[in-house]
Each structure stands twice: as C-alpha cells, then as structure tokens.
N, C-alpha and C positions, 0 to 999 in steps of 0.2 A: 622622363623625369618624374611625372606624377606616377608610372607604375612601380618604382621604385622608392617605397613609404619607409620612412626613419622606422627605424622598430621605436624608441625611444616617444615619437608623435600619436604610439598606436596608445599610450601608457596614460592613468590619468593619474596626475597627482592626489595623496591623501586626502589633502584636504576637500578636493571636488567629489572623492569619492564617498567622504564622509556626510555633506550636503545631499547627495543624488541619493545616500540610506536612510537618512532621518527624511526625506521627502517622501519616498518610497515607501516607510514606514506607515508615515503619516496619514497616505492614501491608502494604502493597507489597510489602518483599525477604522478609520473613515470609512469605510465602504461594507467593511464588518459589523458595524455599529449602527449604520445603517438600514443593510439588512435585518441586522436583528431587532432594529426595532420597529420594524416592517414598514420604514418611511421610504422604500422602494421594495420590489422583489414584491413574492408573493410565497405562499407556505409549500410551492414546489419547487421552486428557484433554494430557497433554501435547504429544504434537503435533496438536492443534487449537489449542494456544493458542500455537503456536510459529508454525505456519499464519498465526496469526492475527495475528502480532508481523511475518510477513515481509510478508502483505499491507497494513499499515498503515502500512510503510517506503516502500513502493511509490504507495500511493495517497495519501499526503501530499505525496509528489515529484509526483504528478501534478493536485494539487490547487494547488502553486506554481505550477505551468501552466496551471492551464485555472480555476482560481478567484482566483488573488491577482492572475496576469498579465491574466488574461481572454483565453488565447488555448485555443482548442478541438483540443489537440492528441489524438491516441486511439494515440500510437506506443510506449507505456512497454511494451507486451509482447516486441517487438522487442530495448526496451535492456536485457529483462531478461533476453532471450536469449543477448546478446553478456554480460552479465556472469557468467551461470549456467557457460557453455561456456568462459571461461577458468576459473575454477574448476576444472572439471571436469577442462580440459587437464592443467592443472600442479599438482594435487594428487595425483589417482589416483597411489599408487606408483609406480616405473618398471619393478618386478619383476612387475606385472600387466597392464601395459597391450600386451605381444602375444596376450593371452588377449579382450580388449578388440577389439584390433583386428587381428581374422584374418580377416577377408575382402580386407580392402585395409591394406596395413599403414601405421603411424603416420610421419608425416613426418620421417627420421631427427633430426632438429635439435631438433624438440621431442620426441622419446622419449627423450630424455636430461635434461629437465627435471624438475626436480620440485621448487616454490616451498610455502614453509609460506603454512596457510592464509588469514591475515590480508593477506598479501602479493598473493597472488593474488586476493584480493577487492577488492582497493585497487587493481587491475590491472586487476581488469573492469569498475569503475565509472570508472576513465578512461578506459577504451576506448570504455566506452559516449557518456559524455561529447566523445567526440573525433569520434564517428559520427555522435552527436545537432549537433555544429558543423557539421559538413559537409553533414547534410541541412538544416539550419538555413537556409544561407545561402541557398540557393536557395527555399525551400517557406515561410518564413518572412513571405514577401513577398503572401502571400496569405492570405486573413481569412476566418472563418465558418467554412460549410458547409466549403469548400474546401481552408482548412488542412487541416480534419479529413480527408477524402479522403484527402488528398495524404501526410498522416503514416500513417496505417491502411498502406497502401499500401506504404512504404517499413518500413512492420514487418513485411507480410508478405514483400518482399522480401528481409528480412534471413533470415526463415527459412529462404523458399528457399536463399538466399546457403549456409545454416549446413549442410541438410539437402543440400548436391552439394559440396561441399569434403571429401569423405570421408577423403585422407591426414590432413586434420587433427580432424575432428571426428565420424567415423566414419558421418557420412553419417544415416538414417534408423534404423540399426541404435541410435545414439545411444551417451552414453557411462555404464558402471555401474563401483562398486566405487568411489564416492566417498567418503571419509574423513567421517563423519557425525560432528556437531559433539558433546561430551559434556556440557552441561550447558547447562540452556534462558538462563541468564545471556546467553550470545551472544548470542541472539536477543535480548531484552529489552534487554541492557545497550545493542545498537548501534540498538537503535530509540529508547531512551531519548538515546543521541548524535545520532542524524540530526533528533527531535525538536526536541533544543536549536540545534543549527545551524540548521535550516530559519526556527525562531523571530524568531531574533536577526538573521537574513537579513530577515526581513519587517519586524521594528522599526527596521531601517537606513535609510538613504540609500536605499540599492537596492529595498528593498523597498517605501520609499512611492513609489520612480517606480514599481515594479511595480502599485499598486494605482492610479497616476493613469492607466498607461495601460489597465488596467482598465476606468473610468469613464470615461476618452474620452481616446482616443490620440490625436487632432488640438490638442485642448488641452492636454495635456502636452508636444506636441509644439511647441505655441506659446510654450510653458515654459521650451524651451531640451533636453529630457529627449532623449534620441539613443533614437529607437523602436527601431530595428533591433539597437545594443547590446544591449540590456534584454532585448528579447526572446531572443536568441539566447544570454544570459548565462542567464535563466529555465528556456530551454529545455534548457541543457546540464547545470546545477545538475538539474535533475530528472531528467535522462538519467544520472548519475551514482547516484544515491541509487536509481533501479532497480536501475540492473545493480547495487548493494549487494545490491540486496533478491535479484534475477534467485540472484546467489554462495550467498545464506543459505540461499536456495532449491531449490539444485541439494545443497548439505551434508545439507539438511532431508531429503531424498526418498532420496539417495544414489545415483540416477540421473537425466538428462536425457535429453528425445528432442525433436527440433523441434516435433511438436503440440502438447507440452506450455504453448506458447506462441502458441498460436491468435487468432485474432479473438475469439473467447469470450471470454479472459482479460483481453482490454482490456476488454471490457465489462463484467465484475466490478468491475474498478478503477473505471470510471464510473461504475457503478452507486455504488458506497460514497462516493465522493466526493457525490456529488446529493443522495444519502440524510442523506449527515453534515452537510450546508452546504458549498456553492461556498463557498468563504473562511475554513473555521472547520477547524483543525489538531485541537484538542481532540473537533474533533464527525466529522471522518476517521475517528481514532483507537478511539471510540467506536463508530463503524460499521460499520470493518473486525472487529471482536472478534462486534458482532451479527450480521454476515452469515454469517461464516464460521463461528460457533460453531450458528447458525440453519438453516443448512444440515443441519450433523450432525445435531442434536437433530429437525429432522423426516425423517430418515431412511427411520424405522421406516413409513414411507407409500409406500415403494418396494417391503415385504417383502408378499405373502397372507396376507389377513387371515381367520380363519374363525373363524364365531359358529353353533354347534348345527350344526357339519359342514357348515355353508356358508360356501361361498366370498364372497367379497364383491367384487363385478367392479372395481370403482375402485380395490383397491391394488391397488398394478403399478408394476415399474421405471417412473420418470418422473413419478409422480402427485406426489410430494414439490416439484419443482419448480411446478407448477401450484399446490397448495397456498402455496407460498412465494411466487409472484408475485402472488398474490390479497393475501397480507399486505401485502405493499411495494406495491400500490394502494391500497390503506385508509391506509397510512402517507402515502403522499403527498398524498393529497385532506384529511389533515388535517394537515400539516407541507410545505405547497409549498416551502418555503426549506431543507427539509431540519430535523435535528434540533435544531440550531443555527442555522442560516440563516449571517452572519457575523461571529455571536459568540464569543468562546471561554469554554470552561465553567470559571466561576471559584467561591470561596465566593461574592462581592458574588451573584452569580447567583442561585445555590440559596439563599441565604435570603432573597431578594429573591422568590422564586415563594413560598419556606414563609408567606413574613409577606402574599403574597396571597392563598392557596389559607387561609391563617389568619383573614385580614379580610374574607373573601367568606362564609365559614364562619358568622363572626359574626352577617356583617349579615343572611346570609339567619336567621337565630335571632330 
C-alpha cells in the first residue's frame, strides 16, 4: 500500500511552492550578505565560492553545448580567454599600465582606453561570441570525436594567438593590477542572470530544436529545424556566457596569464558538467560548487603528514588529486547519468525521494 505512492501526493501545490522560493531566496541573499560583509567566512571562504559562482557560469554555457545541443565541443577555455584579456585590457587604469607593459610597450590606441567594468565584460562575451561564429562555421560541420578535436584545438590556438600579440596583451608576462570586484553579489547576481537566460533559452522554440537535435539531428532535420543555424547559434550563446565567466574571472584573481587557460581547464568544465548531468542546469550548478569547494577542502593531503615523528610517505603535493579522483570514480559507478542525469532539481523532486526513502523505510518495518 505505502509502495504504491499517488503520483498526484508526490506534486506540491503552487502556492507551497511559492513559499519554500521566496524562503529559499531569502536564505540565499542572507548568507550572501553575510558573507560579504565578512560577519561570518573569512577572505578564503569567500573566494572559493566566488570561484565557484565563475565556474558554474562557464559550465552551464558549456553544458548548452555539449548536453542540451548534443554537440561535444571542449573550446570554452579558449572563449574564456578572449573574455578575461578584454577585461584585463580596458580596465587596468591607464596611469599603471607602462609599469604593466615595460618590456614591449602597450599598443598606443589602446593605452589610452579605460572602459568601466561591466562594459568591458559585455565586450568580452561578444567577442568571444564573434570568435566562437567564425570557428563555428567551419568546424561545426563535423560530429563526435572530431568536433571535439577540432574545438580543443582552436582554444589552444587562441592562447597561442593571446600569448605572441605582446603590444596588446603583454605576451606570457600576462597582464596584473586588475580592478578586483568589491562585493561577492557580482559574481552571484550575474550567475543568477546568465542562469535565468540560459533557462528561458532551453524552454523556447530554440531550445526544443536544441534538444531534438540532441536526440537525432537527421530527424529534426526531417522537421524542417535548420541544423547548422542551431548549432552555431548554441555554439556562440555559450561562447558568450564564458568569456562572461573568462571577465569575472580575470576581476576574481586580479591577474591573467595564457596557462591560466590550458587544456586542463576544459577539462574541469567537462568534468562538472558529466558529474552534474549532461542536460540538467540545476545539477551543473550543484557540481561546479562541489568540485571546486571539494578541491579546497582536501587540500590538507598535499601538506606532511607526521604521527610520533613520522613522516607518512603518501602526503605529498599531488596526493589530494588522486584522492579526489578515486572519489569521482565511486561517484560515477553509482550516478552514471551524473547527479541529476536530465532532470532539474525541483521541490516535486525532493519530496518525491523523502516520500520513497519514507515508504521503503516502512515496508522494510
């Protein structure tokens, strides 16, 4: 009798669900507010979770890509290079930047810029956006394994690109003395925007062709659905919303250098996206906060360990990673779909597991 749950009792009415948001909410900027005005946390607690707010802007963009689209793109470190490094360009003051660039001096046309912050972020997600068009057109035309190459590729190129244009971007020396943002809101507030956009993008028009070509691009293509559009609109919308993330990114740290944007870094963003569900916004989000916070917290497995004046051979810079990836193998042998797979995490959800883990409870009694 109790395994047998009404679908109807799993459902919460609007109006509770309206209550359990504006509550929700409410501990949300509570605890933002908090932090920021450092009446709990501390100045590294904070930027882990600032960290945590820029890669989950990032890997939502690229979750549009390679889970809603279904196309396997691995170039978002790239767009988030081009967004970090306009930043970086047109904010730095213009009273500091020949201290910046004394080896090879700043390109005279842009040493005389200096655009407020928001502007120049809005500047580097269309450029990233205009990059991600143009490698689009060409590289778009290829599926699987192969896209992915092919984008990987064109991100390391872009580094190159970034790390030998030295009048303008100072070359490998990289550029510092960036205007660091004052209050974690930024980060939250424009992850909480690029969220709602990204959403409203997937419940659209746009977004169910994005998930038929998903499920089979031939038959949506039988649909009438214009493949190449789609994709290349997919592709640029999340080229954009890096180099967002790339700008937060470059504020966050206060300096940029090309490694900063490695092949490693795409693979972070993959990683979180796999982890959270190919398809599920809510379970990205969730991801990016565990990896990166998961990261910090086992740390302490990098530092010497010593018990009665012994040493203990196994910690050691690096053992944390190992430790870390043994976790996220357990995690995936039992969450193949990820944590969500592609659901998003709603109340219907959580009390639809509480009223199973409740009636399983029972019946084993």
């Amino acid at each position: 009798m109790m395994k047998n749950i009404n679908m109807n009792e799993n459902k919460m009415s609007k109006k509770t669900k309206l209550i359990l948001n504006i509550i929700s909410l409410i501990v949300f900027a509570l605890l933002i507010t908090l932090l920021d005005k450092r009446v709990i946390g501390d100045s590294y607690v904070r930027r882990v979770l600032n960290t945590s707010a820029v890669y989950a802007i990032v890997a939502v963009s690229m979750n549009l890509i390679n889970g809603f689209t279904g196309l396997f793109s691995l170039g978002q470190a790239g767009f988030m290079a081009l967004g970090a490094y306009v930043v970086a360009i047109f904010t730095v003051p213009v009273g500091l930047r020949p201290s910046i660039f004394y080896v090879i001096k700043q390109n005279p046309v842009l040493a005389q810029i200096e655009l407020p912050f928001f502007v120049a972020l809005i500047l580097g997600g269309l450029l990233a956006a205009f990059v991600a068009i143009l490698i689009g057109i060409p590289v778009l035309r290829l599926k699987s394994d192969y896209l992915a190459i092919a984008t990987l590729g064109f991100s390391e190129i872009i580094r190159i690109v970034i790390t030998n244009i030295q009048p303008i971007t100072n070359g490998a020396l990289g550029i510092n003395r960036i205007p660091e943002m004052p209050t974690m809101w930024i980060f939250f507030g424009i992850l909480i925007l690029s969220v709602i956009f990204i959403k409203l993008l997937i419940a659209s028009s746009y977004g169910r062709a994005f998930k038929a070509i998903r499920e089979d691009d031939i038959a949506a293509e039988a649909m009438g659905i214009n493949l190449f559009k789609h994709k290349v609109l997919s592709f640029a919308i999340g080229a954009f919303f890096a180099g967002i993330g790339g700008g937060l990114y470059a504020s966050l740290l206060g300096s940029v250098v090309p490694n900063s944007f490695n092949i490693p870094m795409t693979y972070n963003f993959l990683l979180i996206i796999v982890l959270g569900g190919m398809g599920s916004v809510s379970g990205t989000i969730i991801s990016s906060f565990v990896v990166t916070s998961g990261l910090e917290v086992l740390r302490f497995f990098d530092d010497k360990l010593t018990i009665g004046g012994v040493v203990i051979p196994i910690f050691r810079p690096g053992f944390r990673m190992v430790i870390f990836s043994a976790l996220l193998m357990i995690l995936v042998l039992f969450f193949r779909n990820g944590l969500l797979g592609q659901k998003e995490l709603s109340w219907d959800l959580i009390r639809k597991k509480f009223l199973r883990k409740k009636s399983d409870k029972r019946g084993a009694e």
